[in-house]
VOKE-562389 format. One line per 3 residues: number of its first residue (from 1); for each residue x, y, z of C-alpha. Coordinates in Angstrom, 2 decimals, always signed. Layout:
REM residues N
NUM	X/Y/Z | ... .
***
This chain:
REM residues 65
1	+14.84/+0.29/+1.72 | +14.17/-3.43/+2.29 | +10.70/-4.78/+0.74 .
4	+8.36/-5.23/+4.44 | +4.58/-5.45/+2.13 | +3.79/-8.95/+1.93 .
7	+1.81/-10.33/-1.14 | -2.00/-9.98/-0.09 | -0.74/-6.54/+1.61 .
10	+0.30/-5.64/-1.38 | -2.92/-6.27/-3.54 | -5.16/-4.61/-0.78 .
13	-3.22/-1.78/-1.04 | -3.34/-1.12/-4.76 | -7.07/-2.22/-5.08 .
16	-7.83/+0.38/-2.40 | -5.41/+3.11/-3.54 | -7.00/+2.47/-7.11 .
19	-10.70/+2.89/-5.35 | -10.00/+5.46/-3.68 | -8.45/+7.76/-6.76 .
22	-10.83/+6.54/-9.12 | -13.93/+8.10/-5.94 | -12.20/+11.20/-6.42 .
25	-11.65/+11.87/-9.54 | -15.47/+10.56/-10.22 | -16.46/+12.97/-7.73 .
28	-18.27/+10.53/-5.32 | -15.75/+11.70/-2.49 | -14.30/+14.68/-1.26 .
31	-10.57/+15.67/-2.40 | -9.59/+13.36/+0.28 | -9.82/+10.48/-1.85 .
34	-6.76/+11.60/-3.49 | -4.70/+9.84/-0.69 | -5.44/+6.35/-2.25 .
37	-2.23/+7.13/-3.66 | -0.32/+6.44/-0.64 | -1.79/+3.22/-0.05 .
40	-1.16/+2.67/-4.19 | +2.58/+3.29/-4.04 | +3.56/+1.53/-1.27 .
43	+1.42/-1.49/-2.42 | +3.39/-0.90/-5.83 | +6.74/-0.39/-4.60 .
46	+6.61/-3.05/-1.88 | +7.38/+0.05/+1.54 | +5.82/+0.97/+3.82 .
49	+7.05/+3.89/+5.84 | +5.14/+3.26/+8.72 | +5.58/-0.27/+8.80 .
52	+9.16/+0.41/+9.19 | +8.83/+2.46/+12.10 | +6.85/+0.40/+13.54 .
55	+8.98/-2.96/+13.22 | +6.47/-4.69/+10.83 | +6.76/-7.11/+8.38 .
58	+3.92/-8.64/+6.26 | +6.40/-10.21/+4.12 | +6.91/-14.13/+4.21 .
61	+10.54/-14.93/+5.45 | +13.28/-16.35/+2.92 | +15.28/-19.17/+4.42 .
64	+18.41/-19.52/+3.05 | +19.43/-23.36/+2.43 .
***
């Protein structure tokens, strides 16, 4: 799959996913909190699912000189 999580995307999404987990396991939120690790791995591995079925992009274009 081709990378489509730009830079800041990609540091929201493991600061979140990281939040999130860290609620849960602390017990401040519900079980739910365990799906910060969605937002975690696709920050990590750079793709998103949904941004592919959607057509999105939040990464910066390369030009190719």
């Amino acid at each position: 799959m081709k990378t489509n999580v730009g830079g800041i995307d990609k540091i929201l999404r493991v600061v979140v996913g990281l939040a999130l987990i860290a609620m849960a396991a602390l017990g401040v939120v519900g079980v739910w909190g365990w799906i910060g690790v969605v937002p975690l791995l696709t920050g990590l591995f750079g793709v998103c699912p949904a941004y592919s079925l959607l057509g999105m992009n939040t990464c910066p274009s390369r030009k190719d000189v």
